[in-house]
C-alpha positions in Angstrom: -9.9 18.0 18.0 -6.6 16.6 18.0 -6.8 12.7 18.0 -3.9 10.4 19.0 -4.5 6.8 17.1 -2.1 4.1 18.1 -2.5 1.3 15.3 -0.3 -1.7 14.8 -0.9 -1.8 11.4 -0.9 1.2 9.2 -0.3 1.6 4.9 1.7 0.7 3.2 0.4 -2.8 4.9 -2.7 -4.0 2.9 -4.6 -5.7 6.1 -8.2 -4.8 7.1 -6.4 -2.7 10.4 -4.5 -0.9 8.6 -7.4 -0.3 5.7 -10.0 0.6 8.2 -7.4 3.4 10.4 -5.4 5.0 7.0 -9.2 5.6 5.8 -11.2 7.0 9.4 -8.0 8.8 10.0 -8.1 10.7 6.4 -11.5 11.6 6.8 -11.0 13.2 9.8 -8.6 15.6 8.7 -10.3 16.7 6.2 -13.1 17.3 8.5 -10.5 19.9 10.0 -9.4 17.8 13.0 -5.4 17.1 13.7 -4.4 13.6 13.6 -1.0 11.3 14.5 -0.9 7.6 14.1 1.8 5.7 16.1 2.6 2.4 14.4 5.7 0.3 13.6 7.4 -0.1 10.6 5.5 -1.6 7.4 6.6 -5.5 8.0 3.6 -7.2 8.0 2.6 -10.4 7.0 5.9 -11.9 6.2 7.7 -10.0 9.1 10.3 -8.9 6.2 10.7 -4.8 6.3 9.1 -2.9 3.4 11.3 -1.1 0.6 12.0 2.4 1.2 11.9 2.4 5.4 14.3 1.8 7.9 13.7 -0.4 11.2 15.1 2.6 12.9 14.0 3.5 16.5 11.3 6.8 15.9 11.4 8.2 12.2 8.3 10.0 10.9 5.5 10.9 7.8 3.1 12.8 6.1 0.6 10.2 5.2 -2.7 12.3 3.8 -2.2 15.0 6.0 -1.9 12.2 9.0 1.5 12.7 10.9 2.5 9.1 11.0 5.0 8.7 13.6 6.8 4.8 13.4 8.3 3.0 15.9 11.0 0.2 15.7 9.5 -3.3 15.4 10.5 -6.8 16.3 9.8 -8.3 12.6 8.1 -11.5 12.9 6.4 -12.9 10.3 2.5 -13.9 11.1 3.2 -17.6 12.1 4.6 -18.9 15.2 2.6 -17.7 18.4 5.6 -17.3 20.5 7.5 -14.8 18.1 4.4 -12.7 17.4 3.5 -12.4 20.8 6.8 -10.7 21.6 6.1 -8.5 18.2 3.2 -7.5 20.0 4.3 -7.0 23.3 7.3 -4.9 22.3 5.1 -2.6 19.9 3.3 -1.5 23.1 6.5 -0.7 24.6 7.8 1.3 22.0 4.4 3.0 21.2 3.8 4.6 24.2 7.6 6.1 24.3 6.9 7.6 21.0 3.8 9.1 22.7 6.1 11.6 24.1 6.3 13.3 20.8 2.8 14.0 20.9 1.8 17.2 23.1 -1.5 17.5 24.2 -3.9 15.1 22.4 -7.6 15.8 23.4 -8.6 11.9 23.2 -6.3 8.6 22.4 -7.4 5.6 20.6 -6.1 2.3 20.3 -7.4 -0.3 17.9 -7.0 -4.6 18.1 -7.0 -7.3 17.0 -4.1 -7.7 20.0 -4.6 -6.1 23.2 -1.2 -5.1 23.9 -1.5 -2.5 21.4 -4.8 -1.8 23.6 -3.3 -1.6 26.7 -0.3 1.2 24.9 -3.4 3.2 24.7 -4.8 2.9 27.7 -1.7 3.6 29.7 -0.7 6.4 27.5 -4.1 8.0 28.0 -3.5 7.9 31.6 -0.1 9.7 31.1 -1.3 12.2 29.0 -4.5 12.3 31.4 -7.2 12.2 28.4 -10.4 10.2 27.6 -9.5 6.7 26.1 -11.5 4.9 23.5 -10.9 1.2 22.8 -11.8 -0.5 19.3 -12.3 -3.8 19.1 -12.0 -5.3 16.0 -11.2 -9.1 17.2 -12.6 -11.4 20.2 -8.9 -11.5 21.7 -8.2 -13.9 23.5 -11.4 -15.8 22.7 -10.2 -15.8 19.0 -6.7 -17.8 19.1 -7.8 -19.9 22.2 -10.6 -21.5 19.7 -7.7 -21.2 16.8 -5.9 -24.2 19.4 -3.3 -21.6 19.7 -3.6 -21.3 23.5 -4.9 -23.6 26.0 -5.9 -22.9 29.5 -3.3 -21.6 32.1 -1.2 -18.8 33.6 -0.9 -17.2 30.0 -4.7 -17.5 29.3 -6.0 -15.9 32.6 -3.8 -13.2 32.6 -5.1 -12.3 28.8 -8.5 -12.4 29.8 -7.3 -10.1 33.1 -6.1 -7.7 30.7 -9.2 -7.5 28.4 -11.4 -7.0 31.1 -8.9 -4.6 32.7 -9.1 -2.7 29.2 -12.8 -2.7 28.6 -13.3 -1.4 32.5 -10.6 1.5 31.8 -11.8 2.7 28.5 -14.2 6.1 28.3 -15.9 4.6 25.2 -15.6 1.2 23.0 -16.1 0.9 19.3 -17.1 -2.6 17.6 -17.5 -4.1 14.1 -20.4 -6.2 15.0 -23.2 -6.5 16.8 -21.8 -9.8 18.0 -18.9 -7.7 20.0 -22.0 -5.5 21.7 -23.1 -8.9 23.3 -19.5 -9.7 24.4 -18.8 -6.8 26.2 -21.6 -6.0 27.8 -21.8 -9.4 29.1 -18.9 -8.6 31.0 -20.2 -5.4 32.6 -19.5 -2.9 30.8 -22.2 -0.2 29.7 -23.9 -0.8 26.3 -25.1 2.6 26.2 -21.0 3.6 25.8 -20.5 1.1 23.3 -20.8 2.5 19.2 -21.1 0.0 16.1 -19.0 1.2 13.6 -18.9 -1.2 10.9 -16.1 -1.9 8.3 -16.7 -0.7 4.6 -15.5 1.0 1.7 -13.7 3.8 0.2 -16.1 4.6 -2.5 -14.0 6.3 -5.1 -11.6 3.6 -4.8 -14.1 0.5 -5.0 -16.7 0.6 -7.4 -18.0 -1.0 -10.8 -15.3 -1.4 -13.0 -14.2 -3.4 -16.1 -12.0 -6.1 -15.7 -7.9 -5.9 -16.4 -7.2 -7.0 -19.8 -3.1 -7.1 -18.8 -3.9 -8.9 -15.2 -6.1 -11.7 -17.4 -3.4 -11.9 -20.2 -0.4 -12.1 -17.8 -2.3 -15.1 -15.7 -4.2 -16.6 -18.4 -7.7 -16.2 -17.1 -9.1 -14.6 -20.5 -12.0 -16.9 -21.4 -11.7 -19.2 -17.7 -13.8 -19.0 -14.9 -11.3 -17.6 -12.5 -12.3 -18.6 -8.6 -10.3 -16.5 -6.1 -9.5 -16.1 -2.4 -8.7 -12.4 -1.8 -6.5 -11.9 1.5 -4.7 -13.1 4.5 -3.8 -16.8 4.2 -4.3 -17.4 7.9 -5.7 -19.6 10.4 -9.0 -18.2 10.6 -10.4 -18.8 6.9 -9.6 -22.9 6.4 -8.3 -22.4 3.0 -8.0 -26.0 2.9 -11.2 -26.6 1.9 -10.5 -24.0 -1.0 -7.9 -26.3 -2.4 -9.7 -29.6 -1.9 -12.5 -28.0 -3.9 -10.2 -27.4 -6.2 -8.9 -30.9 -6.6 -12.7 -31.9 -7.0 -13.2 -29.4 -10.2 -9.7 -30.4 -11.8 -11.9 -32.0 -14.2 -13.3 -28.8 -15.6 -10.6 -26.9 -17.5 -12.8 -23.7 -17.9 -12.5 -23.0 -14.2 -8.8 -21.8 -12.2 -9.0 -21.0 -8.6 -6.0 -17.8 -7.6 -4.9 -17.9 -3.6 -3.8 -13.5 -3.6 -2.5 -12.7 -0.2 0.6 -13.9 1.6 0.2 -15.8 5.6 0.5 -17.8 8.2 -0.7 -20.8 6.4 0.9 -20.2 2.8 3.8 -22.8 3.2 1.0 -25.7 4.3 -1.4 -24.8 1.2 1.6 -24.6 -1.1 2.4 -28.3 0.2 -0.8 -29.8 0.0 -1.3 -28.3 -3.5 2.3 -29.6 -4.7 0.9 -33.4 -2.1 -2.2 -33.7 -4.5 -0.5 -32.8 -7.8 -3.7 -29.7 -8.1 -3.2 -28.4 -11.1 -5.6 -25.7 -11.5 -4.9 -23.4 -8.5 -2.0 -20.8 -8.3 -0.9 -18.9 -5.3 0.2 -15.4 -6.4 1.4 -14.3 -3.1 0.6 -10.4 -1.9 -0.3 -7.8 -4.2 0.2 -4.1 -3.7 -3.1 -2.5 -2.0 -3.5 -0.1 -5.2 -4.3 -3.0 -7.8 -7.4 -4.7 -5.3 -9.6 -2.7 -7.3 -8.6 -4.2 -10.9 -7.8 -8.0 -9.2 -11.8 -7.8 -8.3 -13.2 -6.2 -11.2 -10.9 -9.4 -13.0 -12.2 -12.2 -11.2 -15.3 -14.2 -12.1 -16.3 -15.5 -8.4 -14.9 -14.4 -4.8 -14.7 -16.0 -1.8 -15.4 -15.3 1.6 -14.3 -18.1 4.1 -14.0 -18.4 7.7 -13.3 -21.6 9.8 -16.3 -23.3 11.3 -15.8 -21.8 14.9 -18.4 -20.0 17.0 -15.5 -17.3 17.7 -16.5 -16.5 13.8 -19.6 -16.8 14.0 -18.9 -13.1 15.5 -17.0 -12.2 12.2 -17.2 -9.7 9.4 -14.8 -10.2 6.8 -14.0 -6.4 5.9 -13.2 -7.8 1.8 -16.9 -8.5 1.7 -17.7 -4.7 1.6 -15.1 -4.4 -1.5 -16.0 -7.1 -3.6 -19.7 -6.2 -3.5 -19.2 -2.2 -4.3 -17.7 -3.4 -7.1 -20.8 -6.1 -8.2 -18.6 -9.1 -8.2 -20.7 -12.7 -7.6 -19.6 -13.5 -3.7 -19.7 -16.8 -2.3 -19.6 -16.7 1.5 -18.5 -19.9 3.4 -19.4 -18.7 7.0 -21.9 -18.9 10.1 -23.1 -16.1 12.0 -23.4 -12.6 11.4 -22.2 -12.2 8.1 -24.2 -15.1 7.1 -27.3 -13.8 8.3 -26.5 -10.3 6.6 -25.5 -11.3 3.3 -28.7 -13.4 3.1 -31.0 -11.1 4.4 -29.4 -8.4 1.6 -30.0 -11.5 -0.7 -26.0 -10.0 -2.1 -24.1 -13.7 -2.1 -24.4 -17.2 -2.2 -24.0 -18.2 1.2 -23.0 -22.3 2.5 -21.8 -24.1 5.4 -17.9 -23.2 6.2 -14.9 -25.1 5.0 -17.3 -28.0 2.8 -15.5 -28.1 0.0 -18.2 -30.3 -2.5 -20.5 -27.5 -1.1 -18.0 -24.9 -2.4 -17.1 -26.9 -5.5 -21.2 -27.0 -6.3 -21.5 -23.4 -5.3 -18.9 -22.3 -7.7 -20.8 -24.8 -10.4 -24.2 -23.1 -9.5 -22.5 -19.3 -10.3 -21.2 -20.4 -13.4 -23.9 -21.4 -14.8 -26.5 -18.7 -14.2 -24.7 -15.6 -15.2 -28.2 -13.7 -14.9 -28.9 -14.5 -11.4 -25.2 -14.3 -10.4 -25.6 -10.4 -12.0 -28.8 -10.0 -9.9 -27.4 -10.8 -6.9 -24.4 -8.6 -7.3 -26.4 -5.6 -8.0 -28.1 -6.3 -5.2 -24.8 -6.1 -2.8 -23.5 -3.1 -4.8 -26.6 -1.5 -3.7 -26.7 -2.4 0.1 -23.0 -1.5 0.5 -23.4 1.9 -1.0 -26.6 2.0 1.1 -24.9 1.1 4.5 -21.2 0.6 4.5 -19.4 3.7 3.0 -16.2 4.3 4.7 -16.8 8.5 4.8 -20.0 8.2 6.3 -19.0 5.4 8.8 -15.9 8.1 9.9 -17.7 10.6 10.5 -20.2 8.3 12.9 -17.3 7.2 14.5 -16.2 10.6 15.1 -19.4 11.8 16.5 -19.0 9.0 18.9 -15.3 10.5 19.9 -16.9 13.6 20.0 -19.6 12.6 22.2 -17.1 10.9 24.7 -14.7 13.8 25.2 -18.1 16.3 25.9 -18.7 13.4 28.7 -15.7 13.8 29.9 -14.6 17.6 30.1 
């Protein structure tokens, strides 16, 4: 089968997106099937072009056997609604002209979080007059309406036009969570043509490991209780209650909280960190994708946070899966679906979002019962090798695509 995947993230980018599409696509060639990715040039989340490419207007890779073909990108960094919107807008432009390099695809996919990257697909697969599957990964434009990034008017209704328009003109639709099922079908469209394909993990990449003796030298964490937030420093995880939990435990030296990822919201948490004169809490901006595996195995607790919004109440935080596989103690500070899962798998200590004396006593709880903290990881390690490794997710994934293009030949 020869599979056109149009992504607007792709490696070297270290975001779930790109994670999730570098990994499916992978496995799929080496289950024999011909793959191209059309994405932009590596930029994101500071919007400032990664070493080693050009912003030129089509140049191409060898990514795992993946032909990767890039497009030109309006850089933006991930602040700033306006300027990203226009990122967005002009990726879908450019992807579907480098669609003309591709001859004959049997099936085209597009993947969100933003649906003009959605809609590239869709028209494309009406050029190239193939079967079209749509995943959703994010509730757009549910998610940045509830963010307060966009109120109602023009712009709102003709977003919501164009996600209903998408969902109506796609063959088959693939979802993270069963919260996105609901969604959909709500608005018409067939359940039965609707496949959960949950995030996960590469297995040989995430797994029990001991920790970095040169990462816990060079930041000073050897015997500390290192607390860290893992990730995109973004809208949609209230971080601030991260660093007000923070200011609470300044009185206990043992424990230093690490902020690794780089965002829309880093300037305002470096502010209110420098504001409150937080001493234990260091921001160590984005790390390559290659040392995630040694950052978790180093870190005592990890945290999962969302903002306390019914639009994530719908959310699965793909770092979940990785910090499990590799039996690390989880605090999750989240409603919903992830809640209910992590409880039900007893994996993680779960409380209310962005409460920081809850997440400040949370943290205090872990610390102090290293047995039950151990318990509780093992018990994640063994659920996500149970349900959510990447291979095997894939390949259900491409059964679905399979499945859709016997439909529609």
């Amino acid at each position: 089968m020869r599979i056109l995947f149009i992504s607007h993230y792709f490696p070297p980018e270290v975001n779930a997106p790109a994670s999730r599409t570098h990994e499916h696509c992978r496995r799929w060639v080496a289950e024999g099937h011909e793959v191209t990715v059309i994405t932009g040039v590596p930029n994101h989340p500071a919007g400032v072009l990664f070493s080693g490419y050009r912003n030129a207007w089509i140049q191409e890779e060898q990514v795992d056997g993946i032909r990767v073909i890039r497009t030109w990108m309006f850089m933006a960094a991930n602040a700033g609604f306006a300027k990203r919107i226009l990122n967005y807008v002009l990726f879908g432009v450019t992807a579907i002209f480098a669609s003309r390099r591709v001859k004959s695809p049997d099936l085209v996919v597009a993947t969100t979080p933003q649906f003009f990257c959605g809609l590239a697909g869709a028209i494309t697969a009406r050029i190239k007059r193939r079967p079209f599957i749509l995943e959703v990964r994010d509730l757009w434009p549910k998610s940045i309406v509830e963010l307060g990034q966009l109120g109602p008017g023009l712009l709102l209704s003709l977003l919501e036009s164009l996600e209903n328009w998408l969902y109506r003109n796609a063959s088959g639709i693939v979802v993270n969570t069963r919260a996105f099922i609901e969604h959909i079908s709500a608005r018409g469209y067939p359940r039965e043509k609707i496949e959960l394909v949950y995030n996960g993990i590469d297995h040989n990449k995430f797994k029990p490991m001991p920790a970095s003796e040169a990462l816990l030298a060079e930041h000073g964490l050897k015997d500390r209780t290192s607390v860290a937030y893992i990730g995109t420093l973004g809208l949609a995880h209230g971080l601030e209650s991260v660093i007000e939990a923070a200011d609470i435990l300044q009185q206990n030296p043992e424990i230093v909280f690490l902020l690794i990822g780089d965002g829309a919201e880093r300037g305002k948490l470096e502010a209110m960190i420098d504001e409150r004169g937080i001493k234990n809490i260091k921001l160590l901006g984005l790390q390559p994708r290659e040392t995630m595996p040694d950052w978790i195995a180093s870190i005592d607790i990890l945290l999962v946070c969302l903002r306390d919004l019914p639009v994530f109440e719908t959310v699965i935080p793909s770092k979940i899966f990785e910090f499990l596989a590799q039996e690390r103690p989880v605090i999750v500070a989240a409603r919903g679906e992830i809640r209910r899962m992590t409880e039900d798998a007893g994996a993680a200590w779960v409380i209310d979002p962005e409460d920081p004396r809850a997440l400040a006593e949370a943290i205090e709880a872990v610390a102090r019962q290293p047995e039950e903290a151990q318990r509780r990881a093992i018990a994640g390690r063994l659920w996500i090798e149970k349900e959510f490794v990447r291979d095997t997710l894939a390949l259900r994934m491409l059964a679905f695509m399979k499945e859709i293009l016997r439909s529609q030949t």
